[in-house]
Structure formats: C-alpha cells, structure tokens
C-alpha positions, -999 to +999 in steps of 0.1 A: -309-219-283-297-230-316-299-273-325-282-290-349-294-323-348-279-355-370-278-390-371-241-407-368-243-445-376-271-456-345-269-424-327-287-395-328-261-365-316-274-329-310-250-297-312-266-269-290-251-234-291-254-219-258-225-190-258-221-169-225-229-200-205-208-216-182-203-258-189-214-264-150-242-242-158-258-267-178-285-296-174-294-322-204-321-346-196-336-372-210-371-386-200-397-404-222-383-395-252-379-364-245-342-343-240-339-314-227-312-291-224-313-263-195-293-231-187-284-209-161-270-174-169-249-159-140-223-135-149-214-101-132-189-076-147-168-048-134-149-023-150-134+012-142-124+034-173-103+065-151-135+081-128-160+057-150-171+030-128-199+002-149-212-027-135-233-054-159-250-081-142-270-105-161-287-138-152-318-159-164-322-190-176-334-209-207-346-247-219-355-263-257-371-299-252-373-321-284-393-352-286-370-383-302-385-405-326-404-434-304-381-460-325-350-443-307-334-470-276-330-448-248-295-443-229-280-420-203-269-387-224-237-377-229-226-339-225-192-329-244-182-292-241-160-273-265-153-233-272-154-221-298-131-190-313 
C-alpha cells in the first residue's frame, strides 16, 4: 500500500492508495504513536460471455503501521475517502 505522507501547517496528513477496496472495508488506527491503516478485500465477480461462464473471487487483507515522530500531539484520526478516475 502506497503512503504519501506530508506536513500541512500542525498536521501531519497521510494519502494511502488502496484501489479495489471498499471505504467500509477499511480500519485506521492510531495507538502510541503508531497509525495503522487495515484492509479487507472481498469482491466476487460474475460474467457469462454466450456458453462462457467465469467466476473471480478474490479476498485477503493487508496493514502498513508507521511510527509518528514522538513530538507529534495525538488526536482521534480522521478518514476522508475519494475515487479516483
């Protein structure tokens, strides 16, 4: 899973790339000083192409942890969800 992680004024803000994934699928923690973002992968497909009949079924899940800086004033962490084209 892909981080981008940047300071904006007194924040710290972290852009993880997590395509595929539903935005209920996923968990962000944070717990001495460490955030964690989690992700569940659930997705089952279905398609018939004339007498063709294929079925995908995927599922798993994933983490990434990343230790903040111990000068870093801990809050509740706030998850905004956006898709991308």
């Amino acid at each position: 899973m892909p981080l981008d992680v940047m300071e904006e004024g007194d924040n710290i803000v972290v852009h993880a790339s997590i395509p595929g994934v539903r935005p209920n699928d996923i968990n962000v923690t944070l717990e001495n000083n460490m955030l964690t973002i989690r992700a569940d992968t659930k997705e089952e497909r279905e398609r018939k192409d004339g007498d063709y009949l294929m079925r995908e079924r995927r599922f798993g899940s994933f983490y990434r942890s990343l230790r903040l800086p111990d000068t870093v004033t801990l809050t509740r962490p706030r998850r905004r969800t956006s898709t991308a084209c």
